[in-house]
BAGU-407452 format. One record per atom (N, C-alpha, C, CB): residue in three letters; atom name; y, z, x. Coordinates in Angstrom, 1 decimal. Atoms other than C-alpha are relative to their C-alpha. Glycine has a CB too. Layout:
// BAGU-407452
ALA; CA; Y; Z; X
...
//
This chain:
// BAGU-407452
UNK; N; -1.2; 0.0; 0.8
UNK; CA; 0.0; 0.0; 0.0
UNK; C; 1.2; 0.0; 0.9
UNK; CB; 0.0; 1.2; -1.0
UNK; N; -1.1; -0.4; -0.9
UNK; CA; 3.4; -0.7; 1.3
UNK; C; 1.3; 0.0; -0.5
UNK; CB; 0.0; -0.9; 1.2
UNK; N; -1.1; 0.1; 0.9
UNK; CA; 6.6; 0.0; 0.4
UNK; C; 0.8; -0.8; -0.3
UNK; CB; 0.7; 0.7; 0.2
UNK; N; -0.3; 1.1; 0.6
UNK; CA; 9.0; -1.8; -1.7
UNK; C; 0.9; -1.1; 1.1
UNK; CB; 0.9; 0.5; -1.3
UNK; N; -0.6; 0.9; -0.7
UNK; CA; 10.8; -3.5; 1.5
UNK; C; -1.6; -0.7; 1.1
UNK; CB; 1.6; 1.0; 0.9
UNK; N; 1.6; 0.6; -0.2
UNK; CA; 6.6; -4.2; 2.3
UNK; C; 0.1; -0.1; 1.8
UNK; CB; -0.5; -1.9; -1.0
UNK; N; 0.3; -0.3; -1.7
UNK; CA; 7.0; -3.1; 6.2
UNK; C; -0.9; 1.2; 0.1
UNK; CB; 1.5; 0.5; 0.8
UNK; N; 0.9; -1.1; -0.2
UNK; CA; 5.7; 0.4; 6.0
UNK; C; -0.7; 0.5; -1.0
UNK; CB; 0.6; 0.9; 0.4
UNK; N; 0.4; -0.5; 1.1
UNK; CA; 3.2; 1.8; 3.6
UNK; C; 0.6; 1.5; 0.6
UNK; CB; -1.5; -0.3; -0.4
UNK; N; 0.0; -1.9; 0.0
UNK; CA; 3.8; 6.0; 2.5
UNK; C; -0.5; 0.7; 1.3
UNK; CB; -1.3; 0.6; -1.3
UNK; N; 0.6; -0.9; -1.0
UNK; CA; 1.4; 7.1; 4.9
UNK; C; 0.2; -0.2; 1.2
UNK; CB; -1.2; -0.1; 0.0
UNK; N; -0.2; 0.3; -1.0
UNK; CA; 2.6; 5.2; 7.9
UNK; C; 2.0; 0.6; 0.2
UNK; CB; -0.6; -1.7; -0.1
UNK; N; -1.3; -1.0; 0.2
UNK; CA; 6.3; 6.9; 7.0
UNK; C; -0.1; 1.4; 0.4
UNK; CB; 0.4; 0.0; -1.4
UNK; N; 0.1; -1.3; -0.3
UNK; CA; 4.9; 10.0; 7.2
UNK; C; -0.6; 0.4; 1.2
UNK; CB; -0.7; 0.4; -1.0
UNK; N; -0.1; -0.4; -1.2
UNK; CA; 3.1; 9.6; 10.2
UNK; C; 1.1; -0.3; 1.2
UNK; CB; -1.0; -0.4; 0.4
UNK; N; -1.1; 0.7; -1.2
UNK; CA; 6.1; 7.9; 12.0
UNK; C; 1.1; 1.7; 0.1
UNK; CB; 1.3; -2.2; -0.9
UNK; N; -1.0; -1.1; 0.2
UNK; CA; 8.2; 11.4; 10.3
UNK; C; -0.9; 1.1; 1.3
UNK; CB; 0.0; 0.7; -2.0
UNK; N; 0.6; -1.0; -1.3
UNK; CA; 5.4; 13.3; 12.2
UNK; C; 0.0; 0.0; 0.9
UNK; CB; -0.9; 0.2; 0.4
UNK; N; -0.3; 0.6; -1.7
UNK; CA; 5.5; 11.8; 15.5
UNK; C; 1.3; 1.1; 0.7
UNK; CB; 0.9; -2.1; 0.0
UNK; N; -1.3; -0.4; -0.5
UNK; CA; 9.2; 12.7; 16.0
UNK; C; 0.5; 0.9; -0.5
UNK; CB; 0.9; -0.7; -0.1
UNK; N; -0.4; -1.6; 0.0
UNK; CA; 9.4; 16.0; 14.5
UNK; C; 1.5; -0.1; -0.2
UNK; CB; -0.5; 0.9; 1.6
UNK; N; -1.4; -0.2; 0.8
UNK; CA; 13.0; 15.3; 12.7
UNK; C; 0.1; 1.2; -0.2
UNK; CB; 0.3; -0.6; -1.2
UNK; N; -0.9; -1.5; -0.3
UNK; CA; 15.1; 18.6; 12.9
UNK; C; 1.2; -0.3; -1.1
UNK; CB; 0.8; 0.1; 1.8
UNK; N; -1.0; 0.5; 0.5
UNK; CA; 17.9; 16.6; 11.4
UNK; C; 0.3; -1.2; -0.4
UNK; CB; 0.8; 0.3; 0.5
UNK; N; -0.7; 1.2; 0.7
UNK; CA; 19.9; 13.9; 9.4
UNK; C; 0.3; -0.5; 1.6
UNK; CB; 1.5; 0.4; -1.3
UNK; N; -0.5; 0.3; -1.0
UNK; CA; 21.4; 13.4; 13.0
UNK; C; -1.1; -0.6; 0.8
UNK; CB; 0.8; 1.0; 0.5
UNK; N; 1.3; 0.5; -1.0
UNK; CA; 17.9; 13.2; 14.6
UNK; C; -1.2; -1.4; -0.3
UNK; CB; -0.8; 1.3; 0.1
UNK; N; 1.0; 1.5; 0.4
UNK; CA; 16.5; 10.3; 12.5
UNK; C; 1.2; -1.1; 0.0
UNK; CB; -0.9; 0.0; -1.9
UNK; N; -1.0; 1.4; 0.0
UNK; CA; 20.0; 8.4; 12.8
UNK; C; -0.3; -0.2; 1.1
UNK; CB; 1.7; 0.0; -0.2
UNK; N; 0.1; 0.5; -1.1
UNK; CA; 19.6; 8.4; 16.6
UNK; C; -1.1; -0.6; 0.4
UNK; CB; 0.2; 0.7; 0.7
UNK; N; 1.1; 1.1; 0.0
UNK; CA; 16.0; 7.2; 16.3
UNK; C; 0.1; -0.7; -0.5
UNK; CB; -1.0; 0.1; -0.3
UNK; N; -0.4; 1.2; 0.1
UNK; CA; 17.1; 4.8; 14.3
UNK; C; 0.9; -1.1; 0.6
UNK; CB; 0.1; 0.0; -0.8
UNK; N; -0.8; 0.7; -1.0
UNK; CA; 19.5; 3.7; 16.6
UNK; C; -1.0; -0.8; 1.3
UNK; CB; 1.2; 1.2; 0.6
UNK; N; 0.6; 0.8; -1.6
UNK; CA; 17.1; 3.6; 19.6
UNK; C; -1.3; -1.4; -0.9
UNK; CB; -1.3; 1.8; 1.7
UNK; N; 0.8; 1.3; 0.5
UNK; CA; 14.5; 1.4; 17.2
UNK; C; 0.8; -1.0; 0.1
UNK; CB; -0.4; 0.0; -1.4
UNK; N; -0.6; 0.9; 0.0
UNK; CA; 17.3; -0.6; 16.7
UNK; C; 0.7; -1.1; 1.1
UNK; CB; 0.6; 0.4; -0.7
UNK; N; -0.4; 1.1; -1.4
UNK; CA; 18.5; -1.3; 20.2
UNK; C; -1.5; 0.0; 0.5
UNK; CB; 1.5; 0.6; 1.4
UNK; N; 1.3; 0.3; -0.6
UNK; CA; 14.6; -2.1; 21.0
UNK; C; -0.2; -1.1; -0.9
UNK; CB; -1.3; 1.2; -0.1
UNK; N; 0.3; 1.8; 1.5
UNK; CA; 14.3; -4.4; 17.9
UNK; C; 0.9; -1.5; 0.9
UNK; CB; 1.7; 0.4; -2.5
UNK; N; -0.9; 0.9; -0.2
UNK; CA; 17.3; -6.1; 19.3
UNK; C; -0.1; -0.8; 1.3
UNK; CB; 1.2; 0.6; -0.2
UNK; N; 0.4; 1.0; -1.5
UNK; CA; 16.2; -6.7; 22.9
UNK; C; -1.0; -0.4; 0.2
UNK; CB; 0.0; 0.5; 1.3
UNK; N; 0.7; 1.1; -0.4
UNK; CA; 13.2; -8.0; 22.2
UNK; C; 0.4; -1.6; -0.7
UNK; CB; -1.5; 0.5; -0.4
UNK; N; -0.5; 1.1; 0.7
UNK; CA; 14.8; -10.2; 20.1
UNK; C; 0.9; -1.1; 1.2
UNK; CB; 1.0; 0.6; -1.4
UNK; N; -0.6; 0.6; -1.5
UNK; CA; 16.7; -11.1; 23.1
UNK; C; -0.6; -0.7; 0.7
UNK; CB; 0.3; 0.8; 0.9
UNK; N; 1.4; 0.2; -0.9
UNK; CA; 13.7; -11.4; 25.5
UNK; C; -0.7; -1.4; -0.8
UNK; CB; -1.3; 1.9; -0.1
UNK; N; 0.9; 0.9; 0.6
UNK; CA; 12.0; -13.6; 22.2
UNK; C; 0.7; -1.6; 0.4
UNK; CB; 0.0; 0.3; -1.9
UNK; N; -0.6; 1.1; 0.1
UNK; CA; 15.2; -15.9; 22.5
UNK; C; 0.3; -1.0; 1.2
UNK; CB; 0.9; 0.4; -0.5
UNK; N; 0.3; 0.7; -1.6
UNK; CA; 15.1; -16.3; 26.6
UNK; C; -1.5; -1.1; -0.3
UNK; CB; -0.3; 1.6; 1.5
UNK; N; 1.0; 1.2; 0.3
UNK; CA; 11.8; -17.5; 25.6
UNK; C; -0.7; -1.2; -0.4
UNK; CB; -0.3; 0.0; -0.2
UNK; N; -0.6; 0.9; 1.0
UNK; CA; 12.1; -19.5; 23.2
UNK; C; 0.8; -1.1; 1.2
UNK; CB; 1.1; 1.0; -1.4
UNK; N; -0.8; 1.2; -1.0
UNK; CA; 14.8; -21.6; 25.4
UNK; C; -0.6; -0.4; 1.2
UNK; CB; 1.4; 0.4; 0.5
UNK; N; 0.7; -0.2; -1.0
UNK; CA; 12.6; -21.2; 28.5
UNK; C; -1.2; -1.5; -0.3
UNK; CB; -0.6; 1.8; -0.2
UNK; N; 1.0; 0.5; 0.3
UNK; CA; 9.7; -22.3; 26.9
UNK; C; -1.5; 0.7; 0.3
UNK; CB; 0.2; -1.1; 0.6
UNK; N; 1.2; -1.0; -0.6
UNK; CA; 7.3; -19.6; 28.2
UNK; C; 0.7; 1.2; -0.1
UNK; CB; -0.6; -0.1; 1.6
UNK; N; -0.6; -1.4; -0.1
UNK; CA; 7.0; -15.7; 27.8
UNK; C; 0.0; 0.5; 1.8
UNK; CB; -1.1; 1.2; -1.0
UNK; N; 0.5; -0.9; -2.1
UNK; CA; 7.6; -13.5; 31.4
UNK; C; -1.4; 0.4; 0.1
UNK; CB; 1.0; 2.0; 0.4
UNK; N; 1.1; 0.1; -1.0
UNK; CA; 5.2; -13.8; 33.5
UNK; C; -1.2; -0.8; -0.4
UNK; CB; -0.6; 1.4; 0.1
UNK; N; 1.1; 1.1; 0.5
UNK; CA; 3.3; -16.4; 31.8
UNK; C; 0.1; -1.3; 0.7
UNK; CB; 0.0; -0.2; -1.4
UNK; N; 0.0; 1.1; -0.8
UNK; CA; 3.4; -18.9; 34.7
UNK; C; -0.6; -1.3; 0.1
UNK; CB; -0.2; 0.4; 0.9
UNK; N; 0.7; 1.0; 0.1
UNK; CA; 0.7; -21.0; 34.1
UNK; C; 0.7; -0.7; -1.4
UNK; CB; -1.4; 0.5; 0.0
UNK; N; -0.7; 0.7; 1.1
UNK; CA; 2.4; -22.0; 31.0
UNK; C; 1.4; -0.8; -0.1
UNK; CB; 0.3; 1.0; -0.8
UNK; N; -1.4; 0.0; -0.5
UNK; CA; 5.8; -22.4; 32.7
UNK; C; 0.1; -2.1; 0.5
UNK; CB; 0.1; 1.4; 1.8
UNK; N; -0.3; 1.3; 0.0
UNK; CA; 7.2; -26.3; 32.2
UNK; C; 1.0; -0.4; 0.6
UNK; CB; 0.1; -0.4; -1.0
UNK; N; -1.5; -0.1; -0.4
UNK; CA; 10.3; -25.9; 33.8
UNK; C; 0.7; 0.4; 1.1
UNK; CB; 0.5; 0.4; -0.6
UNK; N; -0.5; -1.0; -1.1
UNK; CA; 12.2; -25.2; 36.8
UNK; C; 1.1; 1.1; -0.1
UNK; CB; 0.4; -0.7; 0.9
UNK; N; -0.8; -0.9; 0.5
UNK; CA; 14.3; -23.2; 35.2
UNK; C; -0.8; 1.6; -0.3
UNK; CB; 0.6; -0.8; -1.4
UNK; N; 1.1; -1.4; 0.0
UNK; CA; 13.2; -19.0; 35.3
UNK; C; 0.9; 1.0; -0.5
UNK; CB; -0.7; 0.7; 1.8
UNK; N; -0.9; -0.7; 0.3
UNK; CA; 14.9; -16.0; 34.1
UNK; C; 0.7; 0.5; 1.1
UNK; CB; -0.3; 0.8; -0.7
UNK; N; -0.6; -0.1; -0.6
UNK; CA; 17.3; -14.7; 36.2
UNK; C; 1.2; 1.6; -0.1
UNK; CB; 0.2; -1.3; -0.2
UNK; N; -0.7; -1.6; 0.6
UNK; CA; 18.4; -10.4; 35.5
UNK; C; 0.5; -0.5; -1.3
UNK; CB; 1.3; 0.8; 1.1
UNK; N; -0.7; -0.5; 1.2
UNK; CA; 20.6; -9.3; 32.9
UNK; C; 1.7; 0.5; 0.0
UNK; CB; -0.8; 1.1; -0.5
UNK; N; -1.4; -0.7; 0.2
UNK; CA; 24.1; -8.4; 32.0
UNK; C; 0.3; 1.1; -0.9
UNK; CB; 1.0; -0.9; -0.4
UNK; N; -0.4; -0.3; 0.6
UNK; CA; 25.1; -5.3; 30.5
UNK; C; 0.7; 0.3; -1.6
UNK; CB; 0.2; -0.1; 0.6
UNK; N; -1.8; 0.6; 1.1
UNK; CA; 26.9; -5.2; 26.8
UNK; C; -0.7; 0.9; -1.2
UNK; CB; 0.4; -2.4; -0.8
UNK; N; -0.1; -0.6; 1.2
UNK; CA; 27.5; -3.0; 24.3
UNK; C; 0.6; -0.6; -1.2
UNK; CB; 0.5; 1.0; 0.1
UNK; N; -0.1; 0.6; 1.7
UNK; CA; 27.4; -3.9; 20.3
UNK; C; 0.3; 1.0; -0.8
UNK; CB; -1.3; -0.7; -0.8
UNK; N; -0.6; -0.4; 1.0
UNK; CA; 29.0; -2.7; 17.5
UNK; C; -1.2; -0.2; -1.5
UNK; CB; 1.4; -0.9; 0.0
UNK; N; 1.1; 0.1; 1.2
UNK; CA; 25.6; -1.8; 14.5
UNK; C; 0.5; 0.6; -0.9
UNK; CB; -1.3; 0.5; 0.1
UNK; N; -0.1; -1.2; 1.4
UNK; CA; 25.2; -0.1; 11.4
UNK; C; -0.2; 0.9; 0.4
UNK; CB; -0.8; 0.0; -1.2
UNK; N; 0.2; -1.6; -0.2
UNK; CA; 23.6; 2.6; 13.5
UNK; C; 1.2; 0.2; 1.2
UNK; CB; -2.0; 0.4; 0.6
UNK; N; -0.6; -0.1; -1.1
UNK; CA; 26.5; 2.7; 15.9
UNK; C; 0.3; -0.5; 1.2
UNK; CB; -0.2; 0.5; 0.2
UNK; N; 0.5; 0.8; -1.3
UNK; CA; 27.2; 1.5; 19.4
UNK; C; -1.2; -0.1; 0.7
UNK; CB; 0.8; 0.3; 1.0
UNK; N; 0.9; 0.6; -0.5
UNK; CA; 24.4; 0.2; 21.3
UNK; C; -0.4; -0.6; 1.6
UNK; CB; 0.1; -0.7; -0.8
UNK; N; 0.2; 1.0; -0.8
UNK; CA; 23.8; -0.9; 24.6
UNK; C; -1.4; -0.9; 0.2
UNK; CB; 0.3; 0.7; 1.0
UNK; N; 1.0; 0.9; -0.1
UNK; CA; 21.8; -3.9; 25.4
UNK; C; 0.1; -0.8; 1.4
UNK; CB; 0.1; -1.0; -1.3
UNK; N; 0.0; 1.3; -0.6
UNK; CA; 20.6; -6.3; 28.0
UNK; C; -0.4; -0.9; 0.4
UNK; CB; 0.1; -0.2; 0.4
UNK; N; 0.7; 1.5; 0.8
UNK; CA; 21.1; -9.8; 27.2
UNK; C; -0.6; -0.5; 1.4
UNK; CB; 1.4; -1.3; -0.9
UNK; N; 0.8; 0.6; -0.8
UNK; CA; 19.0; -11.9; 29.7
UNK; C; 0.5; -1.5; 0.5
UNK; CB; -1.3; -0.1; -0.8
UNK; N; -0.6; 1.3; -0.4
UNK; CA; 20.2; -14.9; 32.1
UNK; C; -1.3; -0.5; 0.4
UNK; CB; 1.3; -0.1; 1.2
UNK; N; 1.0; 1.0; -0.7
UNK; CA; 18.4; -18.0; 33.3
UNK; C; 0.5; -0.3; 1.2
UNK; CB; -0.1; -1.2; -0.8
UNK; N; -0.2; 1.1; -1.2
UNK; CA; 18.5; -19.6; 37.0
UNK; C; 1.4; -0.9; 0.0
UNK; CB; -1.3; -1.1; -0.1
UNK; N; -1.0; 1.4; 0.1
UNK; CA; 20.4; -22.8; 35.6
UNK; C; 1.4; 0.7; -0.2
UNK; CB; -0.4; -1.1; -1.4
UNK; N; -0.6; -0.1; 0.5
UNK; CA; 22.8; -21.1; 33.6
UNK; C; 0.4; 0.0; -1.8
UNK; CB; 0.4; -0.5; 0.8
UNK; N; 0.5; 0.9; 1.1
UNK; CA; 21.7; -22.9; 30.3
UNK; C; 0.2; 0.7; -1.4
UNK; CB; -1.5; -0.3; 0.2
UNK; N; 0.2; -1.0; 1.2
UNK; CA; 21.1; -19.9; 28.2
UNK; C; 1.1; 0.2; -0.3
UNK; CB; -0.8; 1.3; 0.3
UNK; N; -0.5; -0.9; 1.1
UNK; CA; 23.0; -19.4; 25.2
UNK; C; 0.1; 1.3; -1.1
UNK; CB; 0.0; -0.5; -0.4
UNK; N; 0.5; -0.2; 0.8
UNK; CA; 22.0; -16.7; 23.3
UNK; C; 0.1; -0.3; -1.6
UNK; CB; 0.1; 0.8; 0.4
UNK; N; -0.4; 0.5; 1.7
UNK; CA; 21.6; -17.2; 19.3
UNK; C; 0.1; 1.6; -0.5
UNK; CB; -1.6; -1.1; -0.9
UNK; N; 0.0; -1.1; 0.9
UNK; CA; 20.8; -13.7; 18.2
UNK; C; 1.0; 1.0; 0.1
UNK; CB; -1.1; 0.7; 0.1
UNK; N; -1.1; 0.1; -0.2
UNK; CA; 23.6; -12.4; 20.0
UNK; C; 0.9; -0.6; 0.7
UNK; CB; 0.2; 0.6; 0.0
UNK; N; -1.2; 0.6; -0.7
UNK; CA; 26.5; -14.4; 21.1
UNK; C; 0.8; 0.5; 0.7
UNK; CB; 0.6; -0.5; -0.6
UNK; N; -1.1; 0.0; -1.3
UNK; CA; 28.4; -15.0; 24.2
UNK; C; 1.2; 1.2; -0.7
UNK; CB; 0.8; -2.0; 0.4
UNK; N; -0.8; -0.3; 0.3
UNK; CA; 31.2; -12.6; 23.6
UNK; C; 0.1; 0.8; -1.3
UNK; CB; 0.5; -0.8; 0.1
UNK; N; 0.3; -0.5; 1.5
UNK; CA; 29.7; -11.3; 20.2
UNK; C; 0.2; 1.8; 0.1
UNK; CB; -1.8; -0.5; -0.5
UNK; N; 0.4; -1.3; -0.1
UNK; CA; 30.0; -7.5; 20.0
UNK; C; 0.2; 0.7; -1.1
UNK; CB; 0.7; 0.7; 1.0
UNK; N; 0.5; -0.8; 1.0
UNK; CA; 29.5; -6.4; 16.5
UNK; C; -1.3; -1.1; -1.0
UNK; CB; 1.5; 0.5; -0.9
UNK; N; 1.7; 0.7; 0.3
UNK; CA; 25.7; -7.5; 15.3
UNK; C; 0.0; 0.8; -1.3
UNK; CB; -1.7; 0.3; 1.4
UNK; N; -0.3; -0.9; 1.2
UNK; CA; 26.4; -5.0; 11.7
UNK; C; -0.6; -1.6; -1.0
UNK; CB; 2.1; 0.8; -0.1
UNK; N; 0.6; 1.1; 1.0
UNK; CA; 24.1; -7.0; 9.0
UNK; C; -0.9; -0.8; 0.5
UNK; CB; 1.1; -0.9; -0.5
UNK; N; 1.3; 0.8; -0.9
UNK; CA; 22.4; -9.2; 11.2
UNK; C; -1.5; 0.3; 0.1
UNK; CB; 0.3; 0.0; 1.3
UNK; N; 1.3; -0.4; -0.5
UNK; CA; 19.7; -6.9; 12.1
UNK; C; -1.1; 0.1; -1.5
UNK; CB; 0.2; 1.6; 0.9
UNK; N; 0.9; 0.2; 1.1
UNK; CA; 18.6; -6.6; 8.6
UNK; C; -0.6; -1.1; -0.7
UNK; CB; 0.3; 0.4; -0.8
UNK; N; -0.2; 1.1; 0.6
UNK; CA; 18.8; -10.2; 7.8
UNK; C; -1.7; -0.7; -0.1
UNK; CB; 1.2; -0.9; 0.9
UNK; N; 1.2; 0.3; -0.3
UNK; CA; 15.8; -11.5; 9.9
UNK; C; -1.5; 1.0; -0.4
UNK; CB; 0.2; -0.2; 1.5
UNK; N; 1.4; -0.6; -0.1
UNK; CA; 13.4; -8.3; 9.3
UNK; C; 0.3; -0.2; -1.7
UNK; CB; -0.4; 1.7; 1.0
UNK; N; 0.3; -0.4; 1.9
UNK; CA; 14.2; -8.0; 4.8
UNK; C; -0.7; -1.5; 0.1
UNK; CB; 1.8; 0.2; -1.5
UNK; N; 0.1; 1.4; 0.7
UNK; CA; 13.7; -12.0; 4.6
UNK; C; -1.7; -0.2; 0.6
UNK; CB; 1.5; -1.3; 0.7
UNK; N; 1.5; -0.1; -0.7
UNK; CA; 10.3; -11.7; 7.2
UNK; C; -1.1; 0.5; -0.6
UNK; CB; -0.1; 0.7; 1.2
UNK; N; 1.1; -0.8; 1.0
UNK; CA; 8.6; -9.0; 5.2
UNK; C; 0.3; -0.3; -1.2
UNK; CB; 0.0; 1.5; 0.0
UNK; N; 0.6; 0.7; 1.2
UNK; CA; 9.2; -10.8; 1.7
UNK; C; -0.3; -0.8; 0.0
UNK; CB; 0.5; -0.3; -0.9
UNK; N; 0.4; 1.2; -0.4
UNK; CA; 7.6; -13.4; 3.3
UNK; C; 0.5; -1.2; -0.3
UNK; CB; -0.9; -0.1; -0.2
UNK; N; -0.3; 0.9; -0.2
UNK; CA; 10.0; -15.6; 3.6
UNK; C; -0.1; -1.2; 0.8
UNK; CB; 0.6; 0.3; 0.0
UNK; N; 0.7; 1.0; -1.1
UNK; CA; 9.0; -18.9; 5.4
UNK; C; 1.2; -0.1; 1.1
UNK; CB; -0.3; -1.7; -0.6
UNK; N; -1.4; 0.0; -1.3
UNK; CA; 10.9; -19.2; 9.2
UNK; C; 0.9; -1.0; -0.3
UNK; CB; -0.5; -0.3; 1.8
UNK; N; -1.2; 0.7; 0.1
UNK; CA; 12.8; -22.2; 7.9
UNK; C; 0.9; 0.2; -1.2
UNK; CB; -0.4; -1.5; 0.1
UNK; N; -0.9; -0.4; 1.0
UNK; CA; 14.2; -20.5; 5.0
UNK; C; 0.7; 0.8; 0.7
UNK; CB; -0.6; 0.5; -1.2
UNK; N; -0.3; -1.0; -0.9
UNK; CA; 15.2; -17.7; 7.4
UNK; C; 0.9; -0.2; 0.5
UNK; CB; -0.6; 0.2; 0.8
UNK; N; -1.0; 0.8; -1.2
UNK; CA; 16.7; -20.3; 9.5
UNK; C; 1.3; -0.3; -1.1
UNK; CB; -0.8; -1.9; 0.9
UNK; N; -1.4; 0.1; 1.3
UNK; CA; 18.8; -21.7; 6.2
UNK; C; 1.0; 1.3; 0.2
UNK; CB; -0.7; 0.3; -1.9
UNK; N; -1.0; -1.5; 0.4
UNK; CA; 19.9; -18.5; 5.4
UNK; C; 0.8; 0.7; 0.8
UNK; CB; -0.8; 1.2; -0.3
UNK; N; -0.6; -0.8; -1.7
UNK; CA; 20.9; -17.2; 9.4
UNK; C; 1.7; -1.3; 0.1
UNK; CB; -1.8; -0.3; 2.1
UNK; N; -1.1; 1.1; -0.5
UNK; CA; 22.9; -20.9; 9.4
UNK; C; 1.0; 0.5; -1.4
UNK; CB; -0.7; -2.1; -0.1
UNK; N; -1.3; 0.1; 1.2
UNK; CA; 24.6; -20.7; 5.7
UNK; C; 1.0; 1.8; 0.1
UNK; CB; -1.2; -0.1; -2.2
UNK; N; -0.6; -1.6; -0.2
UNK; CA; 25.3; -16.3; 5.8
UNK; C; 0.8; -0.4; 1.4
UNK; CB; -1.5; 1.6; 0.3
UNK; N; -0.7; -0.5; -1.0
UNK; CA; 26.5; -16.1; 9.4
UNK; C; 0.5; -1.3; 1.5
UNK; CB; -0.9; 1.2; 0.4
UNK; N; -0.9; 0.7; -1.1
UNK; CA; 27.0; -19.5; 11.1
UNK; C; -0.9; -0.5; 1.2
UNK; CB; 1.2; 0.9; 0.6
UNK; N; 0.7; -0.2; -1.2
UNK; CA; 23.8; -18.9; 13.6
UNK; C; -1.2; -1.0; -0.3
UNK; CB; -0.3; 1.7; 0.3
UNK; N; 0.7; 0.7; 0.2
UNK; CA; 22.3; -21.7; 14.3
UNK; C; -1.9; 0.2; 0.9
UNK; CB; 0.9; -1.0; 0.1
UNK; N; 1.5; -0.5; -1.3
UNK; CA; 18.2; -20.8; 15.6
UNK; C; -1.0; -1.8; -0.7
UNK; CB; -1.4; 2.4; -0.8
UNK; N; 1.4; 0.9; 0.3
UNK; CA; 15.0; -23.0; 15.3
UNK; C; -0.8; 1.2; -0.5
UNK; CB; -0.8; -0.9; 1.4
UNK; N; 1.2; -0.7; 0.8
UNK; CA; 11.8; -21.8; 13.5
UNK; C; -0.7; 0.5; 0.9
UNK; CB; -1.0; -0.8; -0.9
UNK; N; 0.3; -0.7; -1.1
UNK; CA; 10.5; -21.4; 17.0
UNK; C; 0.4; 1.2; 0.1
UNK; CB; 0.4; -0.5; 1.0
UNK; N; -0.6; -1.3; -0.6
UNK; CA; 12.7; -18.3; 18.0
UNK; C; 0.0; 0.7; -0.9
UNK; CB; 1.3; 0.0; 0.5
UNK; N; 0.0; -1.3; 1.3
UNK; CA; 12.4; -16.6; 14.2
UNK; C; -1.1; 0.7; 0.3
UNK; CB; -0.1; -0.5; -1.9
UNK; N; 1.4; -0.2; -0.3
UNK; CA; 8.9; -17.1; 14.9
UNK; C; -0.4; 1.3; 1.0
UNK; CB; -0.5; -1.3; 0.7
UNK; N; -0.3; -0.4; -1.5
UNK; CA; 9.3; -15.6; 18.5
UNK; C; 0.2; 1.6; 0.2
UNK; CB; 1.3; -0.8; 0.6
UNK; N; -1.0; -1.0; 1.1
UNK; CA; 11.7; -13.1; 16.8
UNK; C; -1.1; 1.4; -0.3
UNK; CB; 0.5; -1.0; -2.0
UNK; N; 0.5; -1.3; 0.7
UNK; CA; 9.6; -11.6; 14.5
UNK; C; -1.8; -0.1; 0.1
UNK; CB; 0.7; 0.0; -1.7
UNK; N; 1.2; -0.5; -0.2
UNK; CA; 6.2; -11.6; 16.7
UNK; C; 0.0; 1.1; 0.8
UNK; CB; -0.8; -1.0; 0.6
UNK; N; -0.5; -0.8; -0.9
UNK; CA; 8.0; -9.5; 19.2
UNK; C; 0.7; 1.4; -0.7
UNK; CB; 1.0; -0.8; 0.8
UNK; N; -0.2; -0.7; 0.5
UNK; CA; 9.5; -6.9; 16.8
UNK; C; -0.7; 0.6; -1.2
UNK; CB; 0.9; -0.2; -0.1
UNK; N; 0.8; -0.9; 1.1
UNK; CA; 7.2; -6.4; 13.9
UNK; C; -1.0; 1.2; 0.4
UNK; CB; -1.0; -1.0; -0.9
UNK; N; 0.9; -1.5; -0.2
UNK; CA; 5.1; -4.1; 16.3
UNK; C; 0.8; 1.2; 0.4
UNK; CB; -1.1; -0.1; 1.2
UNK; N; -0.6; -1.1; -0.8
UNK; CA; 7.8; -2.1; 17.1
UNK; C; 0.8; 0.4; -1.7
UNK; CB; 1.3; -0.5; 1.8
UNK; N; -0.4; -0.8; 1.6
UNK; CA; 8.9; -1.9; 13.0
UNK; C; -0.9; 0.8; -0.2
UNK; CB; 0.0; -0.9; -1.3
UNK; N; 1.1; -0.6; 0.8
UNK; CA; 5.3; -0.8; 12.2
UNK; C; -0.3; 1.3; 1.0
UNK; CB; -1.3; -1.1; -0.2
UNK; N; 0.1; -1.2; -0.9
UNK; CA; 5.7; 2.0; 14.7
UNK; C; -1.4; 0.6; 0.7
UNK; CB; 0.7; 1.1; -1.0
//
């Protein structure tokens, strides 16, 4: 059974409440903060990939001379608060990100966009509609894909 947004059933709530031993209103906002800046960098990590064409460290797969290349720093602006993240360069230069943008520093709405529309099983090119018409962000079905193979294990706790 799972609940009405069909990510977690009852019992998997209650063990996730158990785990972390909440004290306070304050102590399940900051776990939901750090879920949320983990959601968000693999989403990151999905989207280096995605442009790449391979996951890290998957070399034999690797089509390209192009590799990743560290990270930069950057805090965002969520629903659960500031955030730091870090987004992921390439070698070339090449990398754009989609999920967050060059210069972007408030992601507020976004984060819910891709995971409500995933768990009512929405198809990735409806997803994609919906990311282009709501907010402008243009992805492929690849990187929703990518997206949400890399975060649903870190929703389902």
């Amino acid at each position: 059974m799972t609940t009405r947004s069909g990510l977690l059933s009852k019992q998997e709530h209650r063990q996730f409440v158990k785990e972390h031993n909440f004290q306070s209103a304050e102590h399940i906002q900051k776990t939901l903060k750090e879920l949320f800046a983990d959601v968000l960098q693999e989403a990151l990590e999905a989207d280096l990939d995605t442009h790449l064409g391979y996951e890290k460290h998957d070399v034999k797969n690797k089509q390209t001379k192009n590799s990743r290349n560290g990270f930069t720093k950057k805090t965002v602006t969520s629903e659960y608060g500031d955030v730091e993240i870090e987004v992921p360069h390439d070698r070339l230069g090449e990398f754009q990100p989609v999920v967050v943008k060059k210069n972007e520093t408030n992601v507020t709405g976004i984060e819910d966009q891709i995971i409500t529309l995933f768990a009512k099983g929405v198809s990735t090119r409806d997803i994609q509609d919906h990311l282009q018409g709501l907010y402008g962000i243009e992805v492929s079905p690849t990187l929703i894909s990518n997206v949400t193979n890399k975060i649903v294990p870190l929703i389902r706790f």
